[in-house]
N, CA, C and O atoms as a GROMACS GRO file, in nm:
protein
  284
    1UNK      N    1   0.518   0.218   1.929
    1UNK     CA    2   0.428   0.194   1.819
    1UNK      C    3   0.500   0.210   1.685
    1UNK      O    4   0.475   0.141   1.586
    2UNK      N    5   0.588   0.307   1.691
    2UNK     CA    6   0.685   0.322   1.544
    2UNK      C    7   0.765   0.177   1.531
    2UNK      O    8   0.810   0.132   1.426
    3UNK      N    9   0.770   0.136   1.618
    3UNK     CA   10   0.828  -0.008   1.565
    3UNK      C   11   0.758  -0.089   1.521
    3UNK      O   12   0.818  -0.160   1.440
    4UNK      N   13   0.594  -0.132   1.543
    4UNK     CA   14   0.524  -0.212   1.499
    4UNK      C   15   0.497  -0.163   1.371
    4UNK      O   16   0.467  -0.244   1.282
    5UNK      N   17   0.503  -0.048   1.348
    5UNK     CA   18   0.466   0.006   1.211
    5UNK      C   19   0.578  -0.010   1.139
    5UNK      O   20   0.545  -0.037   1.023
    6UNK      N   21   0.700  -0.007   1.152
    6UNK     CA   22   0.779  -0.060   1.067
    6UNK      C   23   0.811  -0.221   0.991
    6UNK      O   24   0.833  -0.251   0.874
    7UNK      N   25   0.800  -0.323   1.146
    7UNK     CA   26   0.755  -0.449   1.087
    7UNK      C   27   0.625  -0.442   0.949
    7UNK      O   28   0.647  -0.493   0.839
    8UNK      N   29   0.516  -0.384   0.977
    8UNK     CA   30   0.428  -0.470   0.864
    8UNK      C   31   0.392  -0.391   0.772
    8UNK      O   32   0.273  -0.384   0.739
    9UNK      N   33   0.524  -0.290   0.691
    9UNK     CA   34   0.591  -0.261   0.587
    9UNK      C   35   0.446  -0.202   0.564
    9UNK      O   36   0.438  -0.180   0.443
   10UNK      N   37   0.340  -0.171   0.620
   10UNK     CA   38   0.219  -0.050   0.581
   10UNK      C   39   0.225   0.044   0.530
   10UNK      O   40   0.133   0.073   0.454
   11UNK      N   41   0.355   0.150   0.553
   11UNK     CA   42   0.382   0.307   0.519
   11UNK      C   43   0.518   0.275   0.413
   11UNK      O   44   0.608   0.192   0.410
   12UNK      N   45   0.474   0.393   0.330
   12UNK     CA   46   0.616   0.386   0.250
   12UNK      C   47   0.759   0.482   0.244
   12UNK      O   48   0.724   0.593   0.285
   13UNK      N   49   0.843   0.484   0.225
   13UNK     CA   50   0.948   0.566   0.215
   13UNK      C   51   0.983   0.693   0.121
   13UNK      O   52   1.036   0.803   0.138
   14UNK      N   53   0.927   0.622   0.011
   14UNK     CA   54   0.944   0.678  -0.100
   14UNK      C   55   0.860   0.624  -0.190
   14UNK      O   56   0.811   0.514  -0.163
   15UNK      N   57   0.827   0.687  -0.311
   15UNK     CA   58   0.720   0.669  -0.416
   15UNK      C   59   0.795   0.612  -0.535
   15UNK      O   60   0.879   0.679  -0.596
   16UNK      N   61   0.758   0.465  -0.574
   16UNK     CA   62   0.841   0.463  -0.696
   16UNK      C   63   0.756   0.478  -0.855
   16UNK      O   64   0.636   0.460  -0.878
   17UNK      N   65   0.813   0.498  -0.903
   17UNK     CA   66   0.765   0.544  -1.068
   17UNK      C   67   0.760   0.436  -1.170
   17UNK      O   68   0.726   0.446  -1.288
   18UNK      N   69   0.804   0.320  -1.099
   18UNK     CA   70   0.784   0.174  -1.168
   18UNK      C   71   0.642   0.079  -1.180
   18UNK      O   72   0.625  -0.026  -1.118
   19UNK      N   73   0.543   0.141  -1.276
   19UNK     CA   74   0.414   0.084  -1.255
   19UNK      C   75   0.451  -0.072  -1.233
   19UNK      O   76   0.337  -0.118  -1.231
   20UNK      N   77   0.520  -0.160  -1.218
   20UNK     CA   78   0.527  -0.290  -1.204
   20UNK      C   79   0.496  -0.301  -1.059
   20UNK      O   80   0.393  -0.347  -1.009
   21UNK      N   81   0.646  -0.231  -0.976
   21UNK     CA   82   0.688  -0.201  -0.865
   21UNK      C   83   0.523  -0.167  -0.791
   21UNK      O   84   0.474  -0.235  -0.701
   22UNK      N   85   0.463  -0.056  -0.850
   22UNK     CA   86   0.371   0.024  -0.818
   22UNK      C   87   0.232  -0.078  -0.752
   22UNK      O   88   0.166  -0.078  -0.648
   23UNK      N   89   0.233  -0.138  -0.846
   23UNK     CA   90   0.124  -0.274  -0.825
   23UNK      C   91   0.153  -0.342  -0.784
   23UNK      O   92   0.049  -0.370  -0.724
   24UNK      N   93   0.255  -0.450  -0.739
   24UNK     CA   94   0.289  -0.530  -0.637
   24UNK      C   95   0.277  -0.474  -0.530
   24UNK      O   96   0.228  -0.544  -0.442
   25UNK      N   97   0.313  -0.331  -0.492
   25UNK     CA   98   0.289  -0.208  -0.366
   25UNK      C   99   0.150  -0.208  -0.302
   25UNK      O  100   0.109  -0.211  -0.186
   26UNK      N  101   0.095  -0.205  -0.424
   26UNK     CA  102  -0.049  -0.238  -0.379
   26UNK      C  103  -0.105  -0.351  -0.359
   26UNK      O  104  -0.206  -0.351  -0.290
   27UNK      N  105  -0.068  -0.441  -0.398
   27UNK     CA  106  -0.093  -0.582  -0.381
   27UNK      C  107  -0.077  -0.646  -0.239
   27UNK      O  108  -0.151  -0.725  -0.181
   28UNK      N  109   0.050  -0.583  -0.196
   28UNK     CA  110   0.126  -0.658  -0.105
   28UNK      C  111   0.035  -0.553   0.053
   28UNK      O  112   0.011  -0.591   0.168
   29UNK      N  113   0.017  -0.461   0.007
   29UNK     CA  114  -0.030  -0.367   0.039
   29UNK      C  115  -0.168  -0.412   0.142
   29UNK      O  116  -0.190  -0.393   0.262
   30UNK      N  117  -0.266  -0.497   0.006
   30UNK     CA  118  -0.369  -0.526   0.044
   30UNK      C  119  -0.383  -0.676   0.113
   30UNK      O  120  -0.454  -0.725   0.201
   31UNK      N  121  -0.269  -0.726   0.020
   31UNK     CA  122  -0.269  -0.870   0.142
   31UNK      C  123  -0.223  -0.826   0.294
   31UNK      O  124  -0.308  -0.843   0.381
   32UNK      N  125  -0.137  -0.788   0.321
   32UNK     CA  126  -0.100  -0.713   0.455
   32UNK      C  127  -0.264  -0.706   0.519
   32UNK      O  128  -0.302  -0.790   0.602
   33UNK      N  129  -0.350  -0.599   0.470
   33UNK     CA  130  -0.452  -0.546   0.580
   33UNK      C  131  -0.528  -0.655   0.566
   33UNK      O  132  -0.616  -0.654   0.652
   34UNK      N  133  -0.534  -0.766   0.483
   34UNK     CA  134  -0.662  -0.892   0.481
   34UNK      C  135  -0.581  -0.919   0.569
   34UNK      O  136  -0.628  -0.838   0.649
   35UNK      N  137  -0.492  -0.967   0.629
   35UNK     CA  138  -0.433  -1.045   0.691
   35UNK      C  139  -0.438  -1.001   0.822
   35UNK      O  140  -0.420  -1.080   0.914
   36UNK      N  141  -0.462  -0.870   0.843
   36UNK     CA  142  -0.501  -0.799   0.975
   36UNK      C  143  -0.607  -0.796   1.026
   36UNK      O  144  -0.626  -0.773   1.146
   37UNK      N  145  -0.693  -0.818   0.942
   37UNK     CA  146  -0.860  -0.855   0.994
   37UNK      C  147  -0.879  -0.974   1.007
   37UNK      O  148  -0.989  -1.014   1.046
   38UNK      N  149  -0.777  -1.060   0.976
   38UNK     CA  150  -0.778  -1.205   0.981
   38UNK      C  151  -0.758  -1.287   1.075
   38UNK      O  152  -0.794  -1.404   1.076
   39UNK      N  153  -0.698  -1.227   1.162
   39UNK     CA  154  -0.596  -1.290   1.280
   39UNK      C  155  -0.746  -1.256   1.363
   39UNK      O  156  -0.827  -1.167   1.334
   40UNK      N  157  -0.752  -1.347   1.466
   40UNK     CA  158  -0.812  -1.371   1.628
   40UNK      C  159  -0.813  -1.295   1.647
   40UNK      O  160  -0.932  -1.271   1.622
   41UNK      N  161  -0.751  -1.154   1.698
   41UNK     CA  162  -0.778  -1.062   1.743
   41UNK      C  163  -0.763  -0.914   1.622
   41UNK      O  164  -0.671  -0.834   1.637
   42UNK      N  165  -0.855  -0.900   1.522
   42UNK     CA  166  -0.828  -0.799   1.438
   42UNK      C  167  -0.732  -0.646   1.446
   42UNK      O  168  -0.742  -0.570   1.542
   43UNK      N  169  -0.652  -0.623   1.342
   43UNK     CA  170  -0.570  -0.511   1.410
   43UNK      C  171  -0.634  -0.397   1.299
   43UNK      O  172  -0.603  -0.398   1.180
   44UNK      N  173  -0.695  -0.332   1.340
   44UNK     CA  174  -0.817  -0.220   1.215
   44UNK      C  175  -0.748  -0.155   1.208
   44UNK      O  176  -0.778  -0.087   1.109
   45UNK      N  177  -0.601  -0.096   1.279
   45UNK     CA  178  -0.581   0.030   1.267
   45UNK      C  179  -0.460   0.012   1.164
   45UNK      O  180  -0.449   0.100   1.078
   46UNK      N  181  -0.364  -0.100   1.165
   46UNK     CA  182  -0.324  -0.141   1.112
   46UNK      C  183  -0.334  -0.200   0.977
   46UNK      O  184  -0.236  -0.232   0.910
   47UNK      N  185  -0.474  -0.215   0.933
   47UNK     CA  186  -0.552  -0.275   0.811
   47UNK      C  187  -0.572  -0.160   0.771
   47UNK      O  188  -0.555  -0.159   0.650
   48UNK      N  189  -0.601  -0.057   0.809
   48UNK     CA  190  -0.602   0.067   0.762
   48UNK      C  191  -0.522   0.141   0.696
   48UNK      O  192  -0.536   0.204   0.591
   49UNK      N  193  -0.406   0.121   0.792
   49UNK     CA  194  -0.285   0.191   0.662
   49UNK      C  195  -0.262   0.108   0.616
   49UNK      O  196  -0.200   0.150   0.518
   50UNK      N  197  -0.266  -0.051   0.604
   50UNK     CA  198  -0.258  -0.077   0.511
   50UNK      C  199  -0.334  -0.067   0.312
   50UNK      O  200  -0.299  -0.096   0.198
   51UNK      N  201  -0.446  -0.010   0.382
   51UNK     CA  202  -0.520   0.081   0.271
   51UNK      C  203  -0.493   0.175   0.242
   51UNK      O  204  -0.508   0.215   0.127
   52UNK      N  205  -0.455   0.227   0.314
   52UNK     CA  206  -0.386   0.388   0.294
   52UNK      C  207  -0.260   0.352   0.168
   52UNK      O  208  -0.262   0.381   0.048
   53UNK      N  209  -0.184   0.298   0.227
   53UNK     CA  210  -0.055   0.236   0.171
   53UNK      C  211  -0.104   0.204   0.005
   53UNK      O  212  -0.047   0.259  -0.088
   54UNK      N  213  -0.201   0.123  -0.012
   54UNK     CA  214  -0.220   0.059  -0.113
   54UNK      C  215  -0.350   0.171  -0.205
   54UNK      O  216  -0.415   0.148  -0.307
   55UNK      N  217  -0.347   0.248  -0.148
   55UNK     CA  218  -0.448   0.362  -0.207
   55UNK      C  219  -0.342   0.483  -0.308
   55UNK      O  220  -0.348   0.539  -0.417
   56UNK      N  221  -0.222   0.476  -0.155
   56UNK     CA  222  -0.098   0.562  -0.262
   56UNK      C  223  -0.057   0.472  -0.356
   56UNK      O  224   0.024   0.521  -0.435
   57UNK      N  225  -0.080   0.369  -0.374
   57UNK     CA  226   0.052   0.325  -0.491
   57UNK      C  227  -0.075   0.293  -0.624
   57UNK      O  228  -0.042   0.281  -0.742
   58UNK      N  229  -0.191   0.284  -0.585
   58UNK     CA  230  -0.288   0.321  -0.689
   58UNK      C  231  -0.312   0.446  -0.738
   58UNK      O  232  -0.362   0.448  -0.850
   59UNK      N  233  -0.285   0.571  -0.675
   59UNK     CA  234  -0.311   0.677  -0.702
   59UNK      C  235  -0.172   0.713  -0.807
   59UNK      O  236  -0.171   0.764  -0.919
   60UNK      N  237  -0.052   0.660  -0.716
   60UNK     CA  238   0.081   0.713  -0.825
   60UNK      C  239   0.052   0.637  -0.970
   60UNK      O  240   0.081   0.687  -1.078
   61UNK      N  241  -0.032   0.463  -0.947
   61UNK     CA  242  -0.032   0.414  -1.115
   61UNK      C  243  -0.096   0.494  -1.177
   61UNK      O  244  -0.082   0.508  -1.298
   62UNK      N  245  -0.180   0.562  -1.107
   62UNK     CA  246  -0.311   0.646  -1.200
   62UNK      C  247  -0.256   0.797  -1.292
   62UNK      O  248  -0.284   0.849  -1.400
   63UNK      N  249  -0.166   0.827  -1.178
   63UNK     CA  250  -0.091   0.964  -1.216
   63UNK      C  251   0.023   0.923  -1.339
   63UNK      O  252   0.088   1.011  -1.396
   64UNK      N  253   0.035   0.801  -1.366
   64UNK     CA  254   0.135   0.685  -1.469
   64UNK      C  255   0.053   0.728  -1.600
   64UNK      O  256   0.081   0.802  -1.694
   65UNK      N  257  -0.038   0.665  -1.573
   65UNK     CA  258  -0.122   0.632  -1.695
   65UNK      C  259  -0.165   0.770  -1.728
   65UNK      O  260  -0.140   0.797  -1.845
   66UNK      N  261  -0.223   0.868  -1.659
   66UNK     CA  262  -0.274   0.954  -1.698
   66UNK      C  263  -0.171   1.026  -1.785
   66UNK      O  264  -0.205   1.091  -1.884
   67UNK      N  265  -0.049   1.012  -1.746
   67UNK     CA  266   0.068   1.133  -1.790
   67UNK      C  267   0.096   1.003  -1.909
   67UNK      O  268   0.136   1.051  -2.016
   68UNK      N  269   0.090   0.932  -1.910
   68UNK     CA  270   0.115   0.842  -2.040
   68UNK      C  271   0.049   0.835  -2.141
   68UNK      O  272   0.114   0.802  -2.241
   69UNK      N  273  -0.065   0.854  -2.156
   69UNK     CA  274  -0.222   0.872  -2.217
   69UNK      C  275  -0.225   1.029  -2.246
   69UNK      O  276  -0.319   1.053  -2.322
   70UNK      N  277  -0.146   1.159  -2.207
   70UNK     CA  278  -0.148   1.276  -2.271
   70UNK      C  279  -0.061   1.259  -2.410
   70UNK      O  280  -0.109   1.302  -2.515
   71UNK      N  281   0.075   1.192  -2.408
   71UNK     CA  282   0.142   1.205  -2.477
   71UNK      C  283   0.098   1.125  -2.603
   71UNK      O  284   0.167   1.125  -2.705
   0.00000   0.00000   0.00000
């Protein structure tokens, strides 16, 4: 199963600090899990982290802005 989870790039490695980066993360993130409920035979568990996935890289933009918006 660790191999299927590596193909569809769901989980991340590392957190990057590049709100650009950050949002394409999530983007790519969320096309991934549409694309898992999409197919003939739905993969939920898989669409899932792909939310997961795309929930962290919204949470790190948020922690962006917030620390950007003190200063």
């Amino acid at each position: 199963m660790a191999d299927s989870l590596a193909s569809t790039g769901a989980h991340t490695a590392a957190v990057s600090t590049d709100p650009a980066h950050l949002l394409m993360q999530a983007i790519n993130c969320m096309e991934r899990a549409k694309a898992c409920l999409l197919v003939n035979e739905p993969m939920y568990g898989f669409a899932q982290q792909g939310l997961e996935a795309a929930q962290q890289a919204v949470a790190a933009l948020a922690v962006i802005d917030t620390s950007t918006a003190v200063h």
